[in-house]
C-alpha positions in Angstrom: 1.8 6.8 14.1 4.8 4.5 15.1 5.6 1.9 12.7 8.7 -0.2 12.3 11.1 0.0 9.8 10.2 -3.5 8.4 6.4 -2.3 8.4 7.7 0.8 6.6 9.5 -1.0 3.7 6.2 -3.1 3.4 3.9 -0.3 2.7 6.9 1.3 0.5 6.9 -1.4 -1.9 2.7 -1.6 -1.7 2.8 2.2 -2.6 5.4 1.8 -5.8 3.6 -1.0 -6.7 -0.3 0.0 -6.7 -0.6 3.4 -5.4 0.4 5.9 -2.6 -3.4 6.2 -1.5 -3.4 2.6 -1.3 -0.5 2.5 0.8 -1.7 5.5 3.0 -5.0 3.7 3.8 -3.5 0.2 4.4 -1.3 2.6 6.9 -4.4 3.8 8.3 -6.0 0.1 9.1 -2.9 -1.2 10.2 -2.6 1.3 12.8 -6.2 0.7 14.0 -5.3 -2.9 13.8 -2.8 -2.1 16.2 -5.0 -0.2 18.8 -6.8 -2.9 19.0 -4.7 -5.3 20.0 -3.2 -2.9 22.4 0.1 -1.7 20.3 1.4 1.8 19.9 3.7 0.6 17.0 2.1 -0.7 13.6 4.3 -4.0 12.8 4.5 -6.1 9.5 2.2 -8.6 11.1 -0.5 -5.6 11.2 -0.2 -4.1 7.7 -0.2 -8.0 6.1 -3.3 -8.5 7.9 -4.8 -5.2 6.4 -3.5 -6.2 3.0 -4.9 -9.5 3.0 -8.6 -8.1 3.6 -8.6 -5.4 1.2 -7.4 -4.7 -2.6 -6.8 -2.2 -4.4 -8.4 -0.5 -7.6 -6.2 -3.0 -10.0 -6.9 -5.9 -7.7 -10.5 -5.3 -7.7 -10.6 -4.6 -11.7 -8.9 -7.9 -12.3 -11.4 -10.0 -9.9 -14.3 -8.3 -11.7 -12.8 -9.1 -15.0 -12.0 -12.8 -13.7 -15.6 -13.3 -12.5 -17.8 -11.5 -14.8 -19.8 -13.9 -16.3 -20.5 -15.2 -12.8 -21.1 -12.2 -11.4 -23.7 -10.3 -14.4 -26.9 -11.9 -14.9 -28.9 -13.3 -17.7 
């Protein structure tokens, strides 16, 4: 995968901040992002777009806890 170094430092701080795997799967997405729009290099444009449509486990526990009375039925 070709990504520049902007990219890079993007998914760096993602990965220090929630988790490697995280990072490593955004990576993954952003590179398919990429294909699709007809790129060899993954750009910051690509991996923001990515991190904007899926969290991570903390994200996702903090939602949960933010709508749980919505979301559980009575």
């Amino acid at each position: 995968v070709n990504i520049k170094d902007d990219a890079l430092e993007k998914l760096t701080e993602i990965g220090v901040k929630s988790s490697l795997r995280y990072a490593v799967q955004l990576l993954s997405l952003a590179a398919q992002n990429a294909k699709v729009a007809k790129r060899e290099t993954v750009t910051i444009e690509d991996v923001e777009r990515v991190g904007n449509l899926f969290m991570d486990v903390n994200e996702a526990a903090e939602h949960l806890r933010k709508y749980e009375e919505k979301l559980m039925y009575h």
